[in-house]
TORKOL-4160 file (C-alpha; in steps of 0.2 Angstrom, whole numbers, padded with zeros to 4 digits, m for minus):
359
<pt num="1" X="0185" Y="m0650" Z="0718"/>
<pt num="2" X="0193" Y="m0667" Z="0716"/>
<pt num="3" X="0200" Y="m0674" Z="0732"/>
<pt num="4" X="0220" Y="m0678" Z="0725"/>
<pt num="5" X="0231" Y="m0671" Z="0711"/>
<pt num="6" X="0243" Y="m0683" Z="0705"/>
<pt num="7" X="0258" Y="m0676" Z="0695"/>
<pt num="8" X="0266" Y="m0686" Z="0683"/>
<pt num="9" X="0280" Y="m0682" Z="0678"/>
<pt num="10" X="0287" Y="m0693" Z="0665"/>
<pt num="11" X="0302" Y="m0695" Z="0663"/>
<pt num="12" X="0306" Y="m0696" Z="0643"/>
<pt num="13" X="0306" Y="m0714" Z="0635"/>
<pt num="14" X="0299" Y="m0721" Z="0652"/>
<pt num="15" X="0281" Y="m0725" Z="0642"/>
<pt num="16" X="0274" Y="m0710" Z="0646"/>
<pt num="17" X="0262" Y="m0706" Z="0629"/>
<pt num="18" X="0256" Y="m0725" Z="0634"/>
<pt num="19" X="0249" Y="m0718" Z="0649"/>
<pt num="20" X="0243" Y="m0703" Z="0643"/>
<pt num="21" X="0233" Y="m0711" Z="0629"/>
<pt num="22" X="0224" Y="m0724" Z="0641"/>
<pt num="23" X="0220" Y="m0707" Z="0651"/>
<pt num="24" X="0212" Y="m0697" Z="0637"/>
<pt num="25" X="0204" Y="m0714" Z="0627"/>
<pt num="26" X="0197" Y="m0719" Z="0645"/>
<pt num="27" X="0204" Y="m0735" Z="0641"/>
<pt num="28" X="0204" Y="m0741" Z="0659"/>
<pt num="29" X="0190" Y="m0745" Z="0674"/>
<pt num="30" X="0193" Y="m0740" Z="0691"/>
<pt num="31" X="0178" Y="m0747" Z="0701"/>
<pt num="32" X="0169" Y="m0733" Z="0714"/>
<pt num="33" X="0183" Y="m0722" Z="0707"/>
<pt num="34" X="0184" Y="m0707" Z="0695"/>
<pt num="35" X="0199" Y="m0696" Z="0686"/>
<pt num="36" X="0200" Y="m0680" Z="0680"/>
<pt num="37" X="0212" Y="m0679" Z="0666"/>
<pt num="38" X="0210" Y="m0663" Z="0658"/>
<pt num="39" X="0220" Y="m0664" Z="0642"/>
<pt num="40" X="0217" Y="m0671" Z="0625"/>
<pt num="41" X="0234" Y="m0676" Z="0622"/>
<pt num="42" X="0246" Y="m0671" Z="0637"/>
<pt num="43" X="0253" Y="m0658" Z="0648"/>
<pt num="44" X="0269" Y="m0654" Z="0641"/>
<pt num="45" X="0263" Y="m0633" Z="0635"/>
<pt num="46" X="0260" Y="m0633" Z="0655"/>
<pt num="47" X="0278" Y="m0637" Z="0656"/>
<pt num="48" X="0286" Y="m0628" Z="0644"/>
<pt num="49" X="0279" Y="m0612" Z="0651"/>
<pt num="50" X="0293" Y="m0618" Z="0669"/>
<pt num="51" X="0308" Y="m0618" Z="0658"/>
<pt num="52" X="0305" Y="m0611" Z="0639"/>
<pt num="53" X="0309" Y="m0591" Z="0642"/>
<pt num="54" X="0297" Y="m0591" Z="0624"/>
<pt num="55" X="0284" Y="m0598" Z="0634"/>
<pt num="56" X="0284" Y="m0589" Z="0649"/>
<pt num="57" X="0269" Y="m0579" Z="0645"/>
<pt num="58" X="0258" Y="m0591" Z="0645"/>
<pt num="59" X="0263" Y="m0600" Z="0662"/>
<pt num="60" X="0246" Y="m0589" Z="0672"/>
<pt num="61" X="0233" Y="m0593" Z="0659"/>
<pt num="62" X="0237" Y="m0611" Z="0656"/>
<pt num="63" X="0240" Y="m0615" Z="0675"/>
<pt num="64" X="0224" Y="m0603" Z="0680"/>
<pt num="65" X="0212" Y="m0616" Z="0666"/>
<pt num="66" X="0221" Y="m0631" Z="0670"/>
<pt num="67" X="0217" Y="m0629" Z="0689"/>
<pt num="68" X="0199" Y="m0622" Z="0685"/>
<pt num="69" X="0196" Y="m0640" Z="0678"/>
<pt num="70" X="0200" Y="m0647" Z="0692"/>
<pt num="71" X="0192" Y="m0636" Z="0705"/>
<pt num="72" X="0176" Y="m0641" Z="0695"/>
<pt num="73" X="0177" Y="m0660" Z="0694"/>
<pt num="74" X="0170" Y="m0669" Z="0707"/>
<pt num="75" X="0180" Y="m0682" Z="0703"/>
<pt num="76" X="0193" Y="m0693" Z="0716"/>
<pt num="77" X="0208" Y="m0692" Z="0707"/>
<pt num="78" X="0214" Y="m0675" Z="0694"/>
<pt num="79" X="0230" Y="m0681" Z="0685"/>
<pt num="80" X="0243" Y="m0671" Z="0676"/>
<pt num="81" X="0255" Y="m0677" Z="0664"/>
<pt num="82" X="0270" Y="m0672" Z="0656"/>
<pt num="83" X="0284" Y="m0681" Z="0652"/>
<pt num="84" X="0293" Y="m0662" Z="0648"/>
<pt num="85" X="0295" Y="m0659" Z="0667"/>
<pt num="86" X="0310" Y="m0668" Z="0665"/>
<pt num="87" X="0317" Y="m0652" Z="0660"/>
<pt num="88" X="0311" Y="m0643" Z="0675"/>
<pt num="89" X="0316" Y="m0635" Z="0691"/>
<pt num="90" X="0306" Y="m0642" Z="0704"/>
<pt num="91" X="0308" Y="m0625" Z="0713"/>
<pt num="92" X="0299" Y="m0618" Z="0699"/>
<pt num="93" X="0283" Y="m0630" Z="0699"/>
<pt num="94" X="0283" Y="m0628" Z="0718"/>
<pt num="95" X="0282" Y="m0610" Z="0715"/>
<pt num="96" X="0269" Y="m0611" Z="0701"/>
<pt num="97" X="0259" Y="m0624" Z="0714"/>
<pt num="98" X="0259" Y="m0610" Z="0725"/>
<pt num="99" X="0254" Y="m0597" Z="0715"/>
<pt num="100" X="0238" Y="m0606" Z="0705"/>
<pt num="101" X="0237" Y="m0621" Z="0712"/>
<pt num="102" X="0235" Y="m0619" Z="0731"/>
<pt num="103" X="0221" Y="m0627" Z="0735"/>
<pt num="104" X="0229" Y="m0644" Z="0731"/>
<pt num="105" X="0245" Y="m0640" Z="0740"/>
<pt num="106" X="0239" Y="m0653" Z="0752"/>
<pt num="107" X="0233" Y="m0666" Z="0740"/>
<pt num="108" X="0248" Y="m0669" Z="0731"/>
<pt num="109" X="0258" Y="m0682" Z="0725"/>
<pt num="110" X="0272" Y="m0682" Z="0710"/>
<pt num="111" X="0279" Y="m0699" Z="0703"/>
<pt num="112" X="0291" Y="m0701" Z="0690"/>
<pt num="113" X="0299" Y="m0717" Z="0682"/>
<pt num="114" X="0319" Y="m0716" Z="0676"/>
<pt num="115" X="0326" Y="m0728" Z="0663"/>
<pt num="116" X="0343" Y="m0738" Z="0666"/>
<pt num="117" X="0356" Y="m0727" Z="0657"/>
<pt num="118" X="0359" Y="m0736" Z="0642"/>
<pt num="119" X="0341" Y="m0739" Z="0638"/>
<pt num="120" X="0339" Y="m0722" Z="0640"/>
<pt num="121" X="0355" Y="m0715" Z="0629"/>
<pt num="122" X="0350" Y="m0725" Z="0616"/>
<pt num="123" X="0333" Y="m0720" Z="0616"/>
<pt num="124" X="0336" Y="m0704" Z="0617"/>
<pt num="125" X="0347" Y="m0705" Z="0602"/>
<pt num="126" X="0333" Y="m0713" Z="0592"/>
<pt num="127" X="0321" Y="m0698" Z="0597"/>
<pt num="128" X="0337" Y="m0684" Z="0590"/>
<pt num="129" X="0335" Y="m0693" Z="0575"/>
<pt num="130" X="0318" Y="m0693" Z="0574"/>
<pt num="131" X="0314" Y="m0675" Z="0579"/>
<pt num="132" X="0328" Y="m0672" Z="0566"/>
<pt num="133" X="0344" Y="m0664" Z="0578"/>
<pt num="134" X="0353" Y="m0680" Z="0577"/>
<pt num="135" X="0372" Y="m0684" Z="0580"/>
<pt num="136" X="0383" Y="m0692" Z="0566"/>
<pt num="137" X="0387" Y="m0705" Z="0578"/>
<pt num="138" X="0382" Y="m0714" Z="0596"/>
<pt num="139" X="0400" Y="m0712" Z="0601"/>
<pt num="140" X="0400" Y="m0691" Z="0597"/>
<pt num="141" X="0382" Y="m0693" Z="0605"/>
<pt num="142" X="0389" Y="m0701" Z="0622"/>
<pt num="143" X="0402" Y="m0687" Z="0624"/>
<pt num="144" X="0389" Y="m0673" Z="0623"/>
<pt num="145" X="0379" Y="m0683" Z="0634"/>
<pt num="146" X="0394" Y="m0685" Z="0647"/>
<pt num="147" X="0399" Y="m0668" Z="0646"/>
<pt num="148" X="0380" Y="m0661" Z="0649"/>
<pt num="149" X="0378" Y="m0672" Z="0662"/>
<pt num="150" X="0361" Y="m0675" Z="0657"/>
<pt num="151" X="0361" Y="m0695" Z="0661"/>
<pt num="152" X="0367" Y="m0690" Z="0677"/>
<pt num="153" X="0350" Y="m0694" Z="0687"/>
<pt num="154" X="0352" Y="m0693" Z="0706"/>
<pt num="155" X="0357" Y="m0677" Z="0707"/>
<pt num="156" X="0342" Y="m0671" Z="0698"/>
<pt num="157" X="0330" Y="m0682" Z="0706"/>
<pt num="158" X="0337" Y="m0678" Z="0725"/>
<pt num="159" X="0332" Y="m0659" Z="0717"/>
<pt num="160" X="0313" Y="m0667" Z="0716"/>
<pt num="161" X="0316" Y="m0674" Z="0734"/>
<pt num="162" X="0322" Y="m0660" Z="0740"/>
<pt num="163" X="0308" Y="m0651" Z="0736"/>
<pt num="164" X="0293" Y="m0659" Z="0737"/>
<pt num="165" X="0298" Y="m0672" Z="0751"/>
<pt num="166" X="0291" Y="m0689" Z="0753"/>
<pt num="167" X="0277" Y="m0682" Z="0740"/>
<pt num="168" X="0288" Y="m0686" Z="0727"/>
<pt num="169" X="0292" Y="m0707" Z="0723"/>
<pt num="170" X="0304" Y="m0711" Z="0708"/>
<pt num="171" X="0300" Y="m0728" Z="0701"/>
<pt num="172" X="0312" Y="m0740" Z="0690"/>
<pt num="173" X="0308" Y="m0742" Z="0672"/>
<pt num="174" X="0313" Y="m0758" Z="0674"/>
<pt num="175" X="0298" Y="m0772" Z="0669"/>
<pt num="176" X="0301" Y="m0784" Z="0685"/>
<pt num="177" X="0297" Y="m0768" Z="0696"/>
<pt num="178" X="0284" Y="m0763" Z="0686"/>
<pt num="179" X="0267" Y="m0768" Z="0692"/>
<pt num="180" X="0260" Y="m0784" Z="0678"/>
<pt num="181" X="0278" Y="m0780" Z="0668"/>
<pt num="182" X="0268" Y="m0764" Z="0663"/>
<pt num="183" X="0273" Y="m0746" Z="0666"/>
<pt num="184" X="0255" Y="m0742" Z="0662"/>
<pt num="185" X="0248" Y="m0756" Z="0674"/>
<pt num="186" X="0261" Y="m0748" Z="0685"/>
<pt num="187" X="0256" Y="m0731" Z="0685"/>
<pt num="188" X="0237" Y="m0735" Z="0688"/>
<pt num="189" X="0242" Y="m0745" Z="0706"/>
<pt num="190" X="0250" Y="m0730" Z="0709"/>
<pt num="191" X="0238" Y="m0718" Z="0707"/>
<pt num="192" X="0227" Y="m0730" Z="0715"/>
<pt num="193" X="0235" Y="m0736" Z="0728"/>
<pt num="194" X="0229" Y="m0754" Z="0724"/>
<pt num="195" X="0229" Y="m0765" Z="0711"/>
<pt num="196" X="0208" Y="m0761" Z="0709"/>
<pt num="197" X="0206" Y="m0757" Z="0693"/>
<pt num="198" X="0207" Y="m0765" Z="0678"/>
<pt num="199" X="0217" Y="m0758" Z="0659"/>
<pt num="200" X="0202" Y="m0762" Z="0645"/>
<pt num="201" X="0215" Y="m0759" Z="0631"/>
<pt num="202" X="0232" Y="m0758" Z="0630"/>
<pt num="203" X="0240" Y="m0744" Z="0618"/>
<pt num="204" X="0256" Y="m0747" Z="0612"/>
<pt num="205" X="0265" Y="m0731" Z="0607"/>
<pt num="206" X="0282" Y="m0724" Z="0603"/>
<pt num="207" X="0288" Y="m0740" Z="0601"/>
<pt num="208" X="0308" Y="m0741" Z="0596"/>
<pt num="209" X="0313" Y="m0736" Z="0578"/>
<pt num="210" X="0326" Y="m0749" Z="0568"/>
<pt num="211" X="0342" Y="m0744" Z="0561"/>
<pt num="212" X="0334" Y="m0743" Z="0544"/>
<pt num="213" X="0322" Y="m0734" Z="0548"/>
<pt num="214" X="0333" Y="m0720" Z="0561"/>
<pt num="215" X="0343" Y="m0718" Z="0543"/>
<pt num="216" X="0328" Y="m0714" Z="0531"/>
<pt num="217" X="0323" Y="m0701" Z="0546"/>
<pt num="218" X="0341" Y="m0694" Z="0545"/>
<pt num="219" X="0341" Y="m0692" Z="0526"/>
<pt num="220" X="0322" Y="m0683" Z="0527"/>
<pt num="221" X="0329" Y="m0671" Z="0540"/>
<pt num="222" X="0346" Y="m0669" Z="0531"/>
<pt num="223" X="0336" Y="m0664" Z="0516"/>
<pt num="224" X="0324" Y="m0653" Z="0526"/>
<pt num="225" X="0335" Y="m0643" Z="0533"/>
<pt num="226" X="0344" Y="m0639" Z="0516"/>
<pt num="227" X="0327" Y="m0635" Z="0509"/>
<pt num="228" X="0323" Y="m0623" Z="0523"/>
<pt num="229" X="0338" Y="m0616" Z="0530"/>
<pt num="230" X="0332" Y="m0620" Z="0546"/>
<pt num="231" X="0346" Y="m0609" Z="0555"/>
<pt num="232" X="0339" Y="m0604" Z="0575"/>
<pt num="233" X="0320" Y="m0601" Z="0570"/>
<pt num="234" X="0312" Y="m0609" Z="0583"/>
<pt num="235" X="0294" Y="m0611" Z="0573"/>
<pt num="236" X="0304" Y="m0619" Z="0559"/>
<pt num="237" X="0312" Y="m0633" Z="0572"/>
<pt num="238" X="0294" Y="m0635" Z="0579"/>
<pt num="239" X="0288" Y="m0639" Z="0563"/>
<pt num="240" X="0301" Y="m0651" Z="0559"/>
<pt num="241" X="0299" Y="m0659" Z="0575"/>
<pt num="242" X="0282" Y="m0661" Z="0571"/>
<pt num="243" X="0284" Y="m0669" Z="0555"/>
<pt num="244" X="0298" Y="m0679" Z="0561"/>
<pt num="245" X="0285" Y="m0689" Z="0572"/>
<pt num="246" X="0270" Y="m0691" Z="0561"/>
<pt num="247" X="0283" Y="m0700" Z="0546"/>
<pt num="248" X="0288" Y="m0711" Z="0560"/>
<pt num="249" X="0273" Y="m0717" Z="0564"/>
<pt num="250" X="0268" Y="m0720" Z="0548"/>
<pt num="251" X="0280" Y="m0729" Z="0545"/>
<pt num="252" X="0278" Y="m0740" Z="0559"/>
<pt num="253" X="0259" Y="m0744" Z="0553"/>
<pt num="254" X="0267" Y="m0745" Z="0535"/>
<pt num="255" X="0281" Y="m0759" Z="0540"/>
<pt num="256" X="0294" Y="m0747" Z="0529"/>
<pt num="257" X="0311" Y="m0753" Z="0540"/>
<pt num="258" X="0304" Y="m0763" Z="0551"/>
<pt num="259" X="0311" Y="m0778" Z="0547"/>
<pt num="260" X="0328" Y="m0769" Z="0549"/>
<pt num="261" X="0340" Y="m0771" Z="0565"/>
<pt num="262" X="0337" Y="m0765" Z="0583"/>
<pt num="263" X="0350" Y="m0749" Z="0587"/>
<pt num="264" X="0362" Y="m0756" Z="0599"/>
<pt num="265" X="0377" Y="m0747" Z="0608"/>
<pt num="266" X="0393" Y="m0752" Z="0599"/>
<pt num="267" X="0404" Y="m0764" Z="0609"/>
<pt num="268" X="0419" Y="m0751" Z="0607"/>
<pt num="269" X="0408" Y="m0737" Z="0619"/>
<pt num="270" X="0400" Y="m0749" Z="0629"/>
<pt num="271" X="0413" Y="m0750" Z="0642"/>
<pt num="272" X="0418" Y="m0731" Z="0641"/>
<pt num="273" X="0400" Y="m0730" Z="0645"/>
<pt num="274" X="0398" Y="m0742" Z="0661"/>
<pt num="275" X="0415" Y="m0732" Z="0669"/>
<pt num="276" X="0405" Y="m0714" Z="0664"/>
<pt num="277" X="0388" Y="m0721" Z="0674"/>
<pt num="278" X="0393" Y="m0734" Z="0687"/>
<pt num="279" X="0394" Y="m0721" Z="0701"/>
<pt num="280" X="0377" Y="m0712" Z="0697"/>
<pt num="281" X="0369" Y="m0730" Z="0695"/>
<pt num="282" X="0377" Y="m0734" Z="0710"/>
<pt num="283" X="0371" Y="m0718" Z="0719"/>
<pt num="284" X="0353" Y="m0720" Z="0714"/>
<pt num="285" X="0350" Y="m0737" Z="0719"/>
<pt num="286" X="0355" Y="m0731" Z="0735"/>
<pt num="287" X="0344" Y="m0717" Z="0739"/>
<pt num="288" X="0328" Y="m0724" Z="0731"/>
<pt num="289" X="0329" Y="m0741" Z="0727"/>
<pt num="290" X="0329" Y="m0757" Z="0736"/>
<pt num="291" X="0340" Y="m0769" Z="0729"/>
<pt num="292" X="0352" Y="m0763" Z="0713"/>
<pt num="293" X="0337" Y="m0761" Z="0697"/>
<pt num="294" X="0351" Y="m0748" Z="0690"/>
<pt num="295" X="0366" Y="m0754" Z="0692"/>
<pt num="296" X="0361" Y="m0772" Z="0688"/>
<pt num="297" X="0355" Y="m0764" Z="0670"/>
<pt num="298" X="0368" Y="m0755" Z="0668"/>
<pt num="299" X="0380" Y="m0771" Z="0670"/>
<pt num="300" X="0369" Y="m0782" Z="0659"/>
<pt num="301" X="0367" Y="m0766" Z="0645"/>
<pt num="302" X="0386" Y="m0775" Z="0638"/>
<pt num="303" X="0376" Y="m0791" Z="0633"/>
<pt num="304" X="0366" Y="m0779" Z="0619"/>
<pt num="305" X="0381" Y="m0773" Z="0610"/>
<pt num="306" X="0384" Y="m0772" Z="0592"/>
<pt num="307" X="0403" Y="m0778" Z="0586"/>
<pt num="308" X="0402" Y="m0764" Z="0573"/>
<pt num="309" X="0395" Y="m0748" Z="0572"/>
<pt num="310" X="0378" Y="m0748" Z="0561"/>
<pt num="311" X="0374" Y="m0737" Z="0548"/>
<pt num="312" X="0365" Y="m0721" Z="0546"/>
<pt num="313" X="0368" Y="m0719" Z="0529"/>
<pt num="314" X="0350" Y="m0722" Z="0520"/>
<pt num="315" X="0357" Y="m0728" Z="0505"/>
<pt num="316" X="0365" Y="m0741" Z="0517"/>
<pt num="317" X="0347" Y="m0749" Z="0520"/>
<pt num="318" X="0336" Y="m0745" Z="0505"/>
<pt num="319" X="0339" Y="m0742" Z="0485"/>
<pt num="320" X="0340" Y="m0729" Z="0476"/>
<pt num="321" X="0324" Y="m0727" Z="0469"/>
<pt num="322" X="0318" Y="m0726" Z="0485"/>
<pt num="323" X="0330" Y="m0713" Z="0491"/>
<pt num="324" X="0329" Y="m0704" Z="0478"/>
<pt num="325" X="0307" Y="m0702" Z="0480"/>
<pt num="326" X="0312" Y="m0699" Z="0497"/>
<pt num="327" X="0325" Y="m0684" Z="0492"/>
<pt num="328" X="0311" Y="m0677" Z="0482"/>
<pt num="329" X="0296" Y="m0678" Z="0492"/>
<pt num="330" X="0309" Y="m0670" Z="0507"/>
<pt num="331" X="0313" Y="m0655" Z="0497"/>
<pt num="332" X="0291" Y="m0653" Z="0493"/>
<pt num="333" X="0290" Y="m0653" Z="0511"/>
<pt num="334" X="0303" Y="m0643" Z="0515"/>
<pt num="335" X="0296" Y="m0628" Z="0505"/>
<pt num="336" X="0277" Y="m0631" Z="0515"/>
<pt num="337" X="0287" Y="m0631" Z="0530"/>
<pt num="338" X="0298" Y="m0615" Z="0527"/>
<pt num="339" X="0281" Y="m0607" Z="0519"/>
<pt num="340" X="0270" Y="m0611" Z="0533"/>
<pt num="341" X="0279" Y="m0619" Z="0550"/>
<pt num="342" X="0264" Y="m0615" Z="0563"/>
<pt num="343" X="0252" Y="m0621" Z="0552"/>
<pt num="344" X="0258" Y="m0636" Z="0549"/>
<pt num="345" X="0264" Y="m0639" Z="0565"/>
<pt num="346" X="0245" Y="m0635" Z="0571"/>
<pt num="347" X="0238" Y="m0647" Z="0558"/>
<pt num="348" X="0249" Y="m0662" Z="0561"/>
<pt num="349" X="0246" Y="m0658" Z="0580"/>
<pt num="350" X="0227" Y="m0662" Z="0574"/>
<pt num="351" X="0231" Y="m0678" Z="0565"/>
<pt num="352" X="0239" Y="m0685" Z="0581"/>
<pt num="353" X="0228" Y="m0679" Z="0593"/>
<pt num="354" X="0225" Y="m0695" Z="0606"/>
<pt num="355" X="0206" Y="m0693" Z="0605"/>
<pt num="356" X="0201" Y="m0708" Z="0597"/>
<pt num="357" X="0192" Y="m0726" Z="0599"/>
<pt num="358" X="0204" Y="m0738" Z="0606"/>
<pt num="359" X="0207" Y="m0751" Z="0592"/>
């Protein structure tokens, strides 16, 4: 049985696959120490079985393997990571801990980092894009974000507090908190406990998309969905997703819209947006921070405005020859998709997997 369980528990856009992909590459050396990671990619089936009502089934059978992994390792550290318990009631994983996991009841801890709220919102725009459930607009973005309340932090992470107690430490995205600038680096002294252990790769991954390259996702998505009358079929919006990810990171490796402009928050939103987050800022900086990491970022965000809203329209960014390959390869894909959605969502799951040789 190992003798701790560390639960990471992301959140989104905080740098979590980067940790996860030193975990499963074992690109790292801990010196008298040993992990358990047991996952190829990550933990986020685990969590979707807390919140996903289609999922519920399978909460028993993937908590009861997960934890049999770990009752079997010998090892000093078991690790669990999953940047999806964002979305989670900590009630619920306390629940499940109690339920499956009982015997590490006693050597838990949970850490999770949280991004400045403008790094984060525009971020998190990027990734609807990407995933293909993107908003015409930052400025229609930021008033379903206000009005879900889902950039509103401390209430969410007092709910982790609350819970789990002093078991539970939220650490600033921010890079001069993080251990070596690094949120990897900073995880592993976490973990840890010291900075004993040395990273013998580092893994780059998820980096930021361009505006270019945000608008030739947008126009691939736009045609998907035409082609496959996508409607509320969840398997369909899993595919997608799926597909969405593999064609950005494609492009990265391929340099198709790199070259193009970084998304910035329009200067027009940027002070509507520092009134909307100025108090939860304030607010978490008090209750878990020393000094002021969010409300110091949150300030600074209005020196990375852009005068003028950027396009999204691809034809904004490349010709028409392009756009036009890219309309036709769409609508080939779309019909794969509409044809076979868990397929293909299973073989691109494959293609990705994190098992590989570090470069």
């Amino acid at each position: 049985m190992i003798n701790e369980l560390v639960i990471h528990l992301g959140d989104t856009k905080t740098g979590s696959t980067s940790i996860q992909k030193t975990l499963v590459q074992k690109a790292y050396e801990v010196p008298g120490k040993s992990i358990c990671y047991p996952s190829r990619t990550h933990h986020n089936p685990l969590s979707k079985t807390l919140f996903q009502k289609r999922f519920l089934k399978d909460r028993e059978a993937r908590f009861q393997n997960t934890g049999r992994v770990l009752l079997d390792s010998s090892a000093d550290y078991g690790i669990i990571s999953a940047e999806l318990f964002q979305s989670v009631d900590p009630r619920a994983l306390n629940e499940a801990i109690d339920s499956y996991w009982p015997e590490f009841r006693d050597q838990l801890r949970l850490v999770s980092y949280v991004r400045p709220h403008a790094e984060k919102f525009l971020s998190s725009f990027s990734e609807r894009v990407k995933l293909g459930a993107g908003f015409s607009s930052l400025g229609e973005f930021f008033e379903n974000q206000s009005h879900s309340g889902t950039l509103d932090y401390t209430p969410r992470f007092e709910a982790w507090r609350n819970v789990f107690g002093s078991r539970f430490e939220l650490r600033p995205f921010v890079r001069e908190r993080l251990h070596q600038g690094d949120v990897v680096q900073d995880f592993f002294r976490y973990v840890l406990g010291s900075g004993d252990f040395s990273i013998s790769s580092r893994i780059e991954a998820n980096s930021s998309l361009t505006v270019s390259q945000l608008a030739f996702l947008k126009e691939m998505h736009e045609q998907l969905k035409a082609g496959m009358g996508t409607g509320s079929k969840p398997v369909l919006k899993d595919a997608q997703n799926s597909l969405g990810r593999m064609v950005s990171e494609h492009m990265a490796a391929n340099g198709l819209g790199t070259d193009g402009s970084k998304l910035r928050m329009p200067a027009e939103l940027s002070d509507r947006f520092k009134e909307r987050y100025a108090a939860d800022a304030e607010a978490l900086d008090t209750v878990f921070f020393d000094g002021f990491p969010m409300s110091e970022a949150l300030e600074n965000s209005a020196g990375n405005t852009a005068d003028a809203p950027q396009s999204l329209k691809a034809e904004d960014h490349f010709d028409p020859a392009t756009i036009s390959s890219l309309r036709t390869f769409s609508q080939v894909l779309a019909g794969l998709l509409a044809e076979k959605p868990v397929q293909i969502k299973k073989a691109i799951g494959n293609i990705r997997t994190f098992d590989e040789t570090p470069a």
